[in-house]
C-alpha positions in Angstrom: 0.0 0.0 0.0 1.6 3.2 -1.0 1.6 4.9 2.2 0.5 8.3 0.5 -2.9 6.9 -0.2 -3.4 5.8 3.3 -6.4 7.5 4.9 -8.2 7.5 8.1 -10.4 4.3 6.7 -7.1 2.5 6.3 -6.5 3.3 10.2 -9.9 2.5 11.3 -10.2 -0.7 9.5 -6.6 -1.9 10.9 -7.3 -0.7 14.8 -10.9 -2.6 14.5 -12.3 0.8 14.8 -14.9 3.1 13.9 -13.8 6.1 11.4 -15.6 8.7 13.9 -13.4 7.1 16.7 -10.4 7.6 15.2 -11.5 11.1 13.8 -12.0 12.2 17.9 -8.6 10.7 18.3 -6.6 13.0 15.9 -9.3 15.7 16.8 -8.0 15.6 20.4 -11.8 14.8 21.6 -12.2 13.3 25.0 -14.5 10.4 24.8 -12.2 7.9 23.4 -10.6 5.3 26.5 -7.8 5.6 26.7 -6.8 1.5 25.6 -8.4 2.6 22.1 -6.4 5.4 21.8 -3.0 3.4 22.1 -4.4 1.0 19.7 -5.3 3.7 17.2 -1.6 5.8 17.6 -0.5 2.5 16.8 -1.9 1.4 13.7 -0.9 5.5 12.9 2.7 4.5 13.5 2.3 1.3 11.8 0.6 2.8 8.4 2.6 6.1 8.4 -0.1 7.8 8.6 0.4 11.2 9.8 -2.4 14.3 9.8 -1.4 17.5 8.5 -1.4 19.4 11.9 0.8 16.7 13.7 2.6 15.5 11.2 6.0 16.9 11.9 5.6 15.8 15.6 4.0 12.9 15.4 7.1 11.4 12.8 10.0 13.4 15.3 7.9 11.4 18.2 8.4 14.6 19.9 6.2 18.2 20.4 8.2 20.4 22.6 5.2 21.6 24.2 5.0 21.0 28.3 0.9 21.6 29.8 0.5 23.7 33.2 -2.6 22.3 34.2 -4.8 24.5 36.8 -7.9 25.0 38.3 -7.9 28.7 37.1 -5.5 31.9 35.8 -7.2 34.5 38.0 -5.5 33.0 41.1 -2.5 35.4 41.4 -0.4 32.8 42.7 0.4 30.9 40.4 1.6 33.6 38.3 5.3 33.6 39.8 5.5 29.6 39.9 4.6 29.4 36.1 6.5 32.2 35.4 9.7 29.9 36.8 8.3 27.5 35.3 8.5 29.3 32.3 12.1 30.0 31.8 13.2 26.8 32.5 11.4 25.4 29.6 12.2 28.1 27.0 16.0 27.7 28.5 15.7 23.8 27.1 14.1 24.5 24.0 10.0 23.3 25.5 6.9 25.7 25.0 4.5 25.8 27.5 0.4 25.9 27.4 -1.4 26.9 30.6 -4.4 24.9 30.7 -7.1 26.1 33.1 -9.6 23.5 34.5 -12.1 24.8 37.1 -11.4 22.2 38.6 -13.7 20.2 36.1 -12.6 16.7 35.3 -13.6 16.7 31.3 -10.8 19.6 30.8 -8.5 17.3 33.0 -9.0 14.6 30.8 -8.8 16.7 27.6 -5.5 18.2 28.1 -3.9 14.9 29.2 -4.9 13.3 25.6 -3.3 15.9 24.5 0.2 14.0 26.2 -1.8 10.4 24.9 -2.0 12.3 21.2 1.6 13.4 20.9 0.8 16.9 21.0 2.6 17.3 24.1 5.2 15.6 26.2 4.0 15.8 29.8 2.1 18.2 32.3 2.8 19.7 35.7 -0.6 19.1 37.8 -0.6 22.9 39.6 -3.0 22.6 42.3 -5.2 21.0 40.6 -4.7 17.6 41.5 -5.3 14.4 39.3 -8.2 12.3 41.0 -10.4 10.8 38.4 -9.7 6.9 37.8 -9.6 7.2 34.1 -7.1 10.4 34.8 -4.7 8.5 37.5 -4.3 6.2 34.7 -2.8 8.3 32.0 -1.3 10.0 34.8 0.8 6.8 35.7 1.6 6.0 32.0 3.2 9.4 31.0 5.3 12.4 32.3 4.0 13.8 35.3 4.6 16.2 38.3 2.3 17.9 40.9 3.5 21.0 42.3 2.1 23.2 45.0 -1.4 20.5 45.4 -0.7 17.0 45.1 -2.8 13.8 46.0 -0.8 11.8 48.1 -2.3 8.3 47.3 -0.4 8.5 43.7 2.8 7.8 43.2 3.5 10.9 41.2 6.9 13.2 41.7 5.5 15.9 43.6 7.0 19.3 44.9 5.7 21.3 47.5 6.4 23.6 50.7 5.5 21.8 54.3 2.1 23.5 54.6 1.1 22.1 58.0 4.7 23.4 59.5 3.9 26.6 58.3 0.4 26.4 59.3 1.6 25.9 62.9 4.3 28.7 62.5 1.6 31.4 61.8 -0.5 30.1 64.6 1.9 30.0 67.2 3.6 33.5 66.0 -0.2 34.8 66.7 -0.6 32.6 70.0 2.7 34.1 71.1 1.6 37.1 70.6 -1.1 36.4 73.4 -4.4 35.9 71.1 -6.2 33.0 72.4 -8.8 33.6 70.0 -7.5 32.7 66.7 -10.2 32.4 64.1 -9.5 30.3 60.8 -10.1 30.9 57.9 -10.1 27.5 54.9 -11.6 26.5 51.7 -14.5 24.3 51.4 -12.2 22.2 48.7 -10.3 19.0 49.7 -7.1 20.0 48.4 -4.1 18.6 50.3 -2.8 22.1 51.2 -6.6 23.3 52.2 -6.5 20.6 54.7 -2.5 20.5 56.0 -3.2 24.1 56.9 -5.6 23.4 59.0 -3.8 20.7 61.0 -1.1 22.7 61.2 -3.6 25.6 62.9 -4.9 22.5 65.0 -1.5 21.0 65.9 -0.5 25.0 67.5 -3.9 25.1 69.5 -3.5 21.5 70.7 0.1 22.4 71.6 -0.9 25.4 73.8 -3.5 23.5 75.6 -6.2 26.0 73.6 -9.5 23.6 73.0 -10.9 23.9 69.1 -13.9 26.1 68.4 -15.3 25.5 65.6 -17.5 28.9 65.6 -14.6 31.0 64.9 -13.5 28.2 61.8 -15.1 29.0 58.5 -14.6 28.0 55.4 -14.8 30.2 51.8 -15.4 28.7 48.6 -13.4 25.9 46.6 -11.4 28.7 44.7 -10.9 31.2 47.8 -12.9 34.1 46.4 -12.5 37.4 47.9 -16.3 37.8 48.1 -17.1 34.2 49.6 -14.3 34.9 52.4 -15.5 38.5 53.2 -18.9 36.8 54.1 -17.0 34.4 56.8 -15.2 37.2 57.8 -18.0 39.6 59.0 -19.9 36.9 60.5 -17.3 36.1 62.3 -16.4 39.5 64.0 -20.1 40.3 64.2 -19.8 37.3 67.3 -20.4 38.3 70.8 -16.7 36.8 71.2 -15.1 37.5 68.2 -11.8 36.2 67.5 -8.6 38.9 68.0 -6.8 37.3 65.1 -7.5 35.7 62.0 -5.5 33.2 60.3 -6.6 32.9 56.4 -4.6 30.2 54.0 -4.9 32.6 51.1 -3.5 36.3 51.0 -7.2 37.0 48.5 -9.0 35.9 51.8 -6.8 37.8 54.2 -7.5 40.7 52.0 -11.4 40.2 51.9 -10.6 40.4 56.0 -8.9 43.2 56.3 -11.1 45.2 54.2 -14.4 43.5 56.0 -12.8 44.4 59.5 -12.4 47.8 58.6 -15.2 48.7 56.9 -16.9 47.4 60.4 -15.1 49.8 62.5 -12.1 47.3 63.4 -8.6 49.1 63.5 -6.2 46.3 62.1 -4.2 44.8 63.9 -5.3 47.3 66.8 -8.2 45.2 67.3 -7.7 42.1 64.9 -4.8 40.9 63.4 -4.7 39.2 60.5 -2.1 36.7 58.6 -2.6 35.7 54.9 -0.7 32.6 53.0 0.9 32.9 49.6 2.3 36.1 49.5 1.4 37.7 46.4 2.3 41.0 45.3 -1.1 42.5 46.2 -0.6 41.4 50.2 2.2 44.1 50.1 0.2 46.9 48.7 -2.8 47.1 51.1 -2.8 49.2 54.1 -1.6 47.7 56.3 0.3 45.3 54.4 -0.2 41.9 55.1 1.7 39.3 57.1 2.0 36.4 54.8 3.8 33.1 54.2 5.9 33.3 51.0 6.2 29.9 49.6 9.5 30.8 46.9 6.8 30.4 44.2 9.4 31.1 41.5 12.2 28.8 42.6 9.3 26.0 43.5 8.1 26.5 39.4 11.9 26.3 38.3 12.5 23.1 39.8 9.4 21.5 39.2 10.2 22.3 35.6 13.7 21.0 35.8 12.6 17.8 37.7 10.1 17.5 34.8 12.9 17.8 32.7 14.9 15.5 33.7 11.8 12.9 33.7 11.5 13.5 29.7 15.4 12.8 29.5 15.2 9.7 31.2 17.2 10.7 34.2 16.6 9.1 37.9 15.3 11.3 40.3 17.4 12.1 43.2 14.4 13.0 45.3 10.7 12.3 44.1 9.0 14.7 47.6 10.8 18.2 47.2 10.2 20.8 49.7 11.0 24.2 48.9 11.8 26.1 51.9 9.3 28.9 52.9 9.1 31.8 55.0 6.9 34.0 57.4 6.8 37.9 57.0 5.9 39.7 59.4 3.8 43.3 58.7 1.5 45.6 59.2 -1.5 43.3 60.2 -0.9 41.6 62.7 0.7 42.8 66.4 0.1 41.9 70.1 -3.4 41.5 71.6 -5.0 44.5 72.5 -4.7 44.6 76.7 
């Protein structure tokens, strides 16, 4: 068979096949399991048949193209890990896409066909961690990190600050500062960080002999909105024992708080102090700046990039759990209890 005459019948009858199947296949569509898909890139490879639009890659067996995968691109925090992310690629000759998800399992599963397809090489999971079964699966079978997020049951490379020990850092910095009261603020999602922050807040009470009270521990929505947490936030201080601090796991939500408190009559941190998580740039341009953890977002996306890396190039990892070191700084919004 000459093989410039071989069309996508010729594929479909030698995969056992359906023509629309293997049309949804070179169409990047996301209905096709992922068993079918193998079977149909290899009667491709087997029948040198190449379409137009991946022709080039598909025959070099390589795209140069790495996915970000996220829940969203509004969340300023991942800006400075992608952007480390970034020129670690472009340094080795790789092109990024940044592939928002909302968190919704179809675009998951779209983007990583696009790795099953040839159209790129791997993906960095960014807080947006891989759960689906069908997901896991091609998660396990190609390049893969998770940076930031992870889930824990997979046996994925992963990199990652300690959240809980920095959870318990900002809670004992505000314990030592004698509140006793220290509201928390979390997410209503089940990410891994969402819920090692929260142990790590536990873990400082527990230590302290402070019992838990679950009035002054709220919870904002899955993407830490600054709307959803200023709600929390002024139910919380309109208690008849409001809390004297506030510890929030995202700077957004320590923002919403700070705005909330004040715009209730609250001097901050004369009457409520108030610790954010992330640093991002805007936690620094409020008045009063924020107290934040800075998680060294741009080294963490420069080696999660370069452990990617050296994944594509066959090389061993050293480590496969990397923790960046972070740090707590100290500002504006938060000072000793008011006597």
């Amino acid at each position: 068979m000459n093989k410039n005459q071989i069309t996508i019948k010729d594929v479909a009858r030698d995969a056992d096949v359906s023509i629309a199947t293997v049309s949804r296949v070179i169409n990047n569509q996301d209905k096709v399991r992922p068993e079918t898909v193998q079977k149909i890139k290899a009667s491709m490879e087997k029948l040198n048949f190449y379409p137009n639009a991946l022709g080039r890659n598909l025959r070099k067996m390589e795209s140069r193209m790495i996915l970000i995968i996220l829940p969203s691109i509004s969340n300023p925090f991942f800006s400075q890990i992608v952007d480390g992310m970034g020129e670690i690629a472009m340094n080795n000759g790789y092109n990024i896409m940044i592939c928002p998800t909302k968190f919704q399992t179809n675009a998951q599963k779209r983007y990583m066909n696009l790795i099953a397809t040839r159209q790129a090489e791997g993906a960095v999971f960014l807080a947006s961690e891989p759960q689906d079964r069908e997901i896991v699966n091609l998660c396990e079978q190609y390049p893969v990190l998770q940076c930031g997020d992870y889930n824990e049951k997979l046996d994925l490379p992963r990199i990652s600050i300690n959240n809980r020990l920095a959870a318990y850092q900002v809670t004992k910095y505000l314990l030592d500062m004698g509140h006793t009261r220290v509201g928390f603020i979390g997410s209503v999602n089940n990410s891994v960080s969402s819920v090692l922050r929260l142990e790590g807040y536990q873990d400082a009470l527990a230590e302290a002999g402070i019992e838990q009270d679950n009035s002054i521990i709220a919870y904002a929505d899955s993407d830490y909105s600054y709307n959803s947490a200023g709600a929390v936030v002024r139910r919380m201080l309109s208690m008849p024992d409001r809390p004297t601090a506030i510890f929030a796991i995202s700077d957004i939500m320590a923002i919403a708080a700070v705005n909330v408190a004040k715009e209730m009559g609250f001097g901050v941190p004369a009457d409520i102090s108030i610790f954010g998580f992330d640093d991002i740039e805007m936690a620094s341009m409020t008045e009063p700046k924020i107290s934040s953890v800075n998680q060294s977002n741009y080294i963490m996306g420069k080696r999660a990039m370069g452990m990617l890396l050296d994944i594509l190039g066959g090389k061993e990892l050293s480590e496969r759990q990397v923790y960046v070191e972070h740090q707590l700084l100290i500002r504006g919004s938060t000072g000793a209890v008011k006597k």
